[in-house]
C-alpha positions as MATLAB code, in Angstrom:
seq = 'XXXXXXXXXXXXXXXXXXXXXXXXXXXXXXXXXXXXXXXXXXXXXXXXXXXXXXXXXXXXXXXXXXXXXXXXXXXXXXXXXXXXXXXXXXXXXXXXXXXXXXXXXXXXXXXXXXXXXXXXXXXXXXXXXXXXXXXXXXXXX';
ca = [
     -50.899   58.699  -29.072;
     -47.320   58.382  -29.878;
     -47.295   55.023  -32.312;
     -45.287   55.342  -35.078;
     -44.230   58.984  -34.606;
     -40.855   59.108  -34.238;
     -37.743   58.082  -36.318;
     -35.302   57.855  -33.323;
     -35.725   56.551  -29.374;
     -32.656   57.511  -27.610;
     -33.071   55.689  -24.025;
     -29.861   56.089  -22.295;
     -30.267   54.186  -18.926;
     -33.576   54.164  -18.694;
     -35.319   50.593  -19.659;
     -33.103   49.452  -16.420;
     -34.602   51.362  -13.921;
     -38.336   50.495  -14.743;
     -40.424   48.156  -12.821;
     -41.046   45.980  -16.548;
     -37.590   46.959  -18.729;
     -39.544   44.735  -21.679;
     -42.579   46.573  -21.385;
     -40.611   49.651  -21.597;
     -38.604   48.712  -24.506;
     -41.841   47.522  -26.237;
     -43.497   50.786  -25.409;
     -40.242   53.066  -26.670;
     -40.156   50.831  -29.896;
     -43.913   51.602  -30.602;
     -43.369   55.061  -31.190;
     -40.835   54.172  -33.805;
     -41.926   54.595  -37.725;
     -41.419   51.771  -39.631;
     -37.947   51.786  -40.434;
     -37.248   54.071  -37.057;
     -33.929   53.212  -34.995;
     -33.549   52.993  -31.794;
     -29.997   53.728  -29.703;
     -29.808   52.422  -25.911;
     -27.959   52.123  -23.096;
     -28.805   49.376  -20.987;
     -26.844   47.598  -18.201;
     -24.911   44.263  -19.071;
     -24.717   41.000  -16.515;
     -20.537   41.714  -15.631;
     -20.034   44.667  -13.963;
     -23.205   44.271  -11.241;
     -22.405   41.607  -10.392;
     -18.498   41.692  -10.137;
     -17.426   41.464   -6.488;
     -16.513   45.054   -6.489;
     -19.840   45.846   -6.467;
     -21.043   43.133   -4.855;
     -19.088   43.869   -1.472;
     -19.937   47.739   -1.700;
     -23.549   47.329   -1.928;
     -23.235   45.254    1.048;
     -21.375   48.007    2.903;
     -23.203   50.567    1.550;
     -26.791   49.001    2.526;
     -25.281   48.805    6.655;
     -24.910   53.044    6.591;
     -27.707   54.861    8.195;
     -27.577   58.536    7.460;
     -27.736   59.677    3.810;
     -24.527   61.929    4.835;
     -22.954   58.589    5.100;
     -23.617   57.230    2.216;
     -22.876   60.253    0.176;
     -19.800   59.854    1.458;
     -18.940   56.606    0.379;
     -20.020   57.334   -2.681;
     -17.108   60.115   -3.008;
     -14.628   57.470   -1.534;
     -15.058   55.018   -4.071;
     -15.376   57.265   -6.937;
     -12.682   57.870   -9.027;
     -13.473   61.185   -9.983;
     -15.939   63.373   -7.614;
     -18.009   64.013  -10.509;
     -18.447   60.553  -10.694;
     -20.015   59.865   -7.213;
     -23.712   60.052   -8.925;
     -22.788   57.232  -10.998;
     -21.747   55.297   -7.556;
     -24.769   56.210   -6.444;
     -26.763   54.706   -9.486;
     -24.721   51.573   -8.693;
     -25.212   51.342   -5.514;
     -28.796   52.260   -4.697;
     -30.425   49.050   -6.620;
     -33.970   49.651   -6.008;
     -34.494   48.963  -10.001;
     -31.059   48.385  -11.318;
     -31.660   45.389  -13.456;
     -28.860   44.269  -16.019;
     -29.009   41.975  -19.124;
     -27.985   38.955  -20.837;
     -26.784   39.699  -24.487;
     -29.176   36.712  -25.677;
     -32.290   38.168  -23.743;
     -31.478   42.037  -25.749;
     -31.687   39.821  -28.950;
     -34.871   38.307  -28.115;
     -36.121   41.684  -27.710;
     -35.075   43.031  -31.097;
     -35.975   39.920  -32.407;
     -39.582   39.859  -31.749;
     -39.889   43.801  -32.402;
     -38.527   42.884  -36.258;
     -35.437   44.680  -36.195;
     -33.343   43.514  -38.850;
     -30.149   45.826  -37.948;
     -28.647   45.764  -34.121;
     -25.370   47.062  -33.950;
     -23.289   46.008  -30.529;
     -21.538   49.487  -30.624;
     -19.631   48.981  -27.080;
     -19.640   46.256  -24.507;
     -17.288   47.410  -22.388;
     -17.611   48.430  -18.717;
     -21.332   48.116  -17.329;
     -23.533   48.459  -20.305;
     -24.440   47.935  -23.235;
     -24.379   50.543  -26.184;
     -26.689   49.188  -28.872;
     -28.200   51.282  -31.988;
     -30.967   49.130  -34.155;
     -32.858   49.398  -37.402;
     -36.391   48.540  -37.698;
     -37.503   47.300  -40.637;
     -39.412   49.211  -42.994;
     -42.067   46.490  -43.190;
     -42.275   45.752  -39.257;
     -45.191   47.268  -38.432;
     -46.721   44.613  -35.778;
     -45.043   43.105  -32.589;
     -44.483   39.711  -33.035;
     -45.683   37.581  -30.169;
     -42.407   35.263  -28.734;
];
């Protein structure tokens, strides 16, 4: 049993890649003490859905060998170390990305009385948030 164990959750891309992302934010935030914080990365609704991606999941779902679609990961990477991230992108089995208002809601109902918006930029959001010391129950929404 993990409740209320931990001062810090660090969940860099993961709540997006989870059959229920709200489950597994509600689960991550229940092993928080009260007063715990909790620092995530979590994809925002821009770059998804920009055309740029858009038109190279479309290519990229037509390829038929995993050789090829290695490949085009390398071509429209930037940087070859960056070809993994392509991949994230463009396999989208559970990619899911988020509204700003529907994160709030989140914290909101989890009684976190400090979220800090430290980076919007690019595909994700980079948020780091306060519990309160007296939040010790999930409120219902």
């Amino acid at each position: 049993d993990l409740k209320n164990q931990f001062d810090i959750a660090f969940c860099w891309g993961i709540f997006q890649h989870t059959h229920d992302p709200q489950l597994a934010f509600s689960n991550a935030v229940a092993t928080l003490k009260p007063g715990g914080s909790i620092y995530m990365m979590i994809y925002n609704d821009t770059y998804h859905h920009s055309e740029f991606v858009l038109e190279s999941r479309r290519y990229y779902n037509k390829l038929n060998t995993f050789e090829e679609k290695l490949s085009y990961a390398y071509k429209i990477s930037d940087d070859p170390h960056n070809a993994i991230n392509q991949l994230d992108m463009l396999n989208t089995f559970y990619n899911w990305t988020f509204e700003k208002d529907t994160l709030s809601q989140w914290f909101d109902n989890h009684l976190f009385d400090n979220v800090q918006d430290l980076n919007s930029e690019g595909g994700a959001y980079h948020i780091l948030a306060s519990k309160s010391p007296q939040a010790k129950n999930f409120k219902e929404g």
